[in-house]
C-alpha positions in Angstrom: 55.5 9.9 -2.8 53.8 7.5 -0.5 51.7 10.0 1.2 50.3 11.1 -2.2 49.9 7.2 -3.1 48.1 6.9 -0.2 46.7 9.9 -0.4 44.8 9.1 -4.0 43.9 6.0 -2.6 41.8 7.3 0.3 40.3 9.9 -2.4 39.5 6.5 -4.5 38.0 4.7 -2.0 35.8 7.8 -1.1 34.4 8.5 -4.4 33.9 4.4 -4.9 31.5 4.0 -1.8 29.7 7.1 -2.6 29.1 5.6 -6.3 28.2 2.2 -5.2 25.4 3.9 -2.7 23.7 5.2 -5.8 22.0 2.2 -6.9 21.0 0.6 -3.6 19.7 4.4 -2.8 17.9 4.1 -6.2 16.2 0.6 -4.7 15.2 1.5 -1.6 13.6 5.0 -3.1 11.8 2.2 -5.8 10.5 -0.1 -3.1 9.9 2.8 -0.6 10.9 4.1 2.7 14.1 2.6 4.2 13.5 -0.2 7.1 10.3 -0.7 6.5 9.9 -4.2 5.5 7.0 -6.1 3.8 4.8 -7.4 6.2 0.9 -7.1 6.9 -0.2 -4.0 7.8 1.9 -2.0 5.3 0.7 -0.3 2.3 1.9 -0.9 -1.4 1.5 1.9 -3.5 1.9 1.4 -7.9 4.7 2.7 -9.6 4.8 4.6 -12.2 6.0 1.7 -14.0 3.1 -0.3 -13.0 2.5 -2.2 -16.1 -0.8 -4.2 -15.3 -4.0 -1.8 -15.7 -5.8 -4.0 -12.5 -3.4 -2.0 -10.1 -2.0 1.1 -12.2 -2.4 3.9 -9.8 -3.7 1.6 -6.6 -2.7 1.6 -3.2 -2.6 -1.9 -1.3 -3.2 -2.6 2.1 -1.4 -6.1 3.0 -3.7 -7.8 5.1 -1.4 -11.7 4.9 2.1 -11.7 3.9 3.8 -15.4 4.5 5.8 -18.4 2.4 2.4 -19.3 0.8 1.9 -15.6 -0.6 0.4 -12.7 0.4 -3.4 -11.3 0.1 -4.5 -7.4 0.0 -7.3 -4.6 -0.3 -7.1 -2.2 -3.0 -8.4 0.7 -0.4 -8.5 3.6 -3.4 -11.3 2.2 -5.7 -14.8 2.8 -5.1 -17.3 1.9 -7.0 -20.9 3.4 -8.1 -22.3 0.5 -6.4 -23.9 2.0 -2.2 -23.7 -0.7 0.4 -27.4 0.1 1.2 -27.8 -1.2 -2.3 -26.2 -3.9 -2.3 -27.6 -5.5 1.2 -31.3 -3.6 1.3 -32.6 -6.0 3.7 -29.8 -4.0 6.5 -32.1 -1.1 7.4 -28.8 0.8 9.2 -27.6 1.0 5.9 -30.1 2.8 4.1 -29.5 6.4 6.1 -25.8 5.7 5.4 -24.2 6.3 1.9 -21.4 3.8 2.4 -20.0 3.0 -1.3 -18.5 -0.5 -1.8 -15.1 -0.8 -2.8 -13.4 -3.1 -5.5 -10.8 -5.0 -3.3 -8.9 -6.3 -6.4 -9.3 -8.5 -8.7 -9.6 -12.1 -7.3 -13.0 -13.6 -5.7 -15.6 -10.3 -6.5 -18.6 -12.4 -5.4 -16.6 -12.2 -2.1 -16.8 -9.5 0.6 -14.9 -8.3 3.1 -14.7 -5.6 5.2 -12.0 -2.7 6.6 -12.7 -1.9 10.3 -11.5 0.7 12.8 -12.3 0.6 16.1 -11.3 0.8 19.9 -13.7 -2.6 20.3 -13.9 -4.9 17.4 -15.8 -8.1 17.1 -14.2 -10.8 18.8 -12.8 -12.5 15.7 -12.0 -9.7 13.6 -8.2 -9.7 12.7 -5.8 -7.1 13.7 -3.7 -5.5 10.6 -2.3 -2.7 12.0 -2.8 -0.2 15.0 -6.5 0.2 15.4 -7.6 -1.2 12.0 -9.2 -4.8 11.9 -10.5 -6.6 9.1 -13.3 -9.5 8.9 -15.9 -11.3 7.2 -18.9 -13.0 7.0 -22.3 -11.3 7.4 -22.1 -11.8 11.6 -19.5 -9.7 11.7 -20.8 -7.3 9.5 -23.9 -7.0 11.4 -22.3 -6.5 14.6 -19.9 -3.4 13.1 -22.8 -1.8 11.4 -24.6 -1.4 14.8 -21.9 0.2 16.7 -22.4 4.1 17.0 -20.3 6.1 15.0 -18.7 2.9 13.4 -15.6 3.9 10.7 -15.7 0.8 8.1 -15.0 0.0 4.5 -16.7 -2.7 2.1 -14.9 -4.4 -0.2 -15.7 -7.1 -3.3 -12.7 -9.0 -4.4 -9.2 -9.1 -3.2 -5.7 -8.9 -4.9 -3.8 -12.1 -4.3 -0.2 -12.9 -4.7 2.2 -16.6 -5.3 4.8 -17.5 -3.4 7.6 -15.4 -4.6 5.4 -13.3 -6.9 5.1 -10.4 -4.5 9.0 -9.8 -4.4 9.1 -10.1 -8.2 7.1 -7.2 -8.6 9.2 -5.5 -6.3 12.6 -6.0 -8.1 10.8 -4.9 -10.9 9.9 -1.8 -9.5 6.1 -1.8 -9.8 5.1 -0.9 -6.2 6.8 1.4 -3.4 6.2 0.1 0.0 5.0 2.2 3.1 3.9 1.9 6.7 0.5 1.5 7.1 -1.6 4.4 7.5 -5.3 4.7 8.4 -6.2 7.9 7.8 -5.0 6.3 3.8 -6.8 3.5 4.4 -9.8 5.6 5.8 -9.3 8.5 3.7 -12.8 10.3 2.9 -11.0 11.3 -0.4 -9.7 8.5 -1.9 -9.7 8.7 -5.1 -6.9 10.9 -4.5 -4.9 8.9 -1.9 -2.7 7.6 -4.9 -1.6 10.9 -5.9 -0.4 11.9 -2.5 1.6 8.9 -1.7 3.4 8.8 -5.0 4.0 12.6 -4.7 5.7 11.6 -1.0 8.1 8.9 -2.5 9.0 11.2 -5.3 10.6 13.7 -2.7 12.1 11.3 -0.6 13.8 10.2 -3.9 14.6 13.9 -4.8 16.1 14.3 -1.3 18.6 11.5 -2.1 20.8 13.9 -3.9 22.2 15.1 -7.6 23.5 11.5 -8.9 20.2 9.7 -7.7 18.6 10.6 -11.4 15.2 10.4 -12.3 12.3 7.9 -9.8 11.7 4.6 -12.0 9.0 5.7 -14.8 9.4 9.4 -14.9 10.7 11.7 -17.2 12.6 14.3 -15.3 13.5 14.4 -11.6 11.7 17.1 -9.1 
């Protein structure tokens, strides 16, 4: 009898672990791929649940993530607007049809700009592998000149509190990723959102039967 008391405990303990694994396998599926913390250089992408229209179906690159807050690029929203428009007076521009993008919400009579190169300006800020970000028109003079130079221009920035950032992530309303430049780069990207979503809805699928539906969907792959 105290086999099979031990016995049914085992089988109790079993079936307890694997339930408790469901939810924290439900969070990291929400908040995206496992060890990958938030940091600069990584790349938030909107939930289904997203409920604020500024960044439903956006994908963030996190240029600053400290105790102060955190600053990004929206790197999926280009506008109407050409760069060659927008600065005439730069004549490499105007054989170039270089759209600018909306960087968020915060600061649009701002600019910066997306970089990726093997020799950036001095003081352009490393985010992640070979992609740099700067500002100021200096800078922008001296990337525009360099042959076969891969940038992005963006108005506005999204911004983030102390402590907001992680609220929206317990709240499920963006799936974090490593960062990625041929995203960040991509010469389709109005599409880039679709794509990433798509990926952290099979990782989800792959956890398994009792994982249930991703956050904001109505049935499971």
């Amino acid at each position: 009898m105290r086999a099979v008391r031990q016995g049914r405990l085992a089988a109790f303990l079993i079936l307890f672990l694997l339930t408790a694994a469901v939810p924290l396998a439900r969070q990291a599926a929400a908040q995206g791929a496992p060890g990958v913390k938030l940091e600069a250089g990584r790349l938030l992408v909107a939930s289904r649940k997203m409920r604020d229209p500024r960044f439903a179906k956006s994908v963030i690159l996190i240029l600053r993530y400290e105790e102060q807050g955190a600053l990004g690029l929206i790197v999926n929203q280009p506008t109407v607007v050409l760069l060659a428009d927008l600065l005439p007076e730069v004549k490499e521009l105007k054989e170039r049809g270089d759209r600018v993008y909306l960087g968020g919400p915060v600061d649009k009579n701002g600019m910066m700009f997306l970089l990726r190169s093997d020799s950036p300006p001095a003081d352009a800020r490393r985010i992640f592998a070979d992609v740099y970000v700067g500002a100021g028109r200096e800078r922008f003079d001296e990337v525009i000149v360099q042959d076969g130079a891969r940038f992005r221009s963006y108005v506005g920035y999204a911004g983030w509190a102390p402590g907001q950032l992680e609220g929206e992530l317990k709240r499920e309303d963006w799936h974090v990723l490593p960062g990625d430049a041929d995203v960040v780069f991509s010469s389709s990207p109005e599409g880039v959102w679709d794509n990433l979503i798509k990926k952290t809805e099979v990782f989800f699928a792959s956890l398994g039967p009792y994982a249930g539906p991703l956050p904001g969907s109505r049935a499971r792959l």
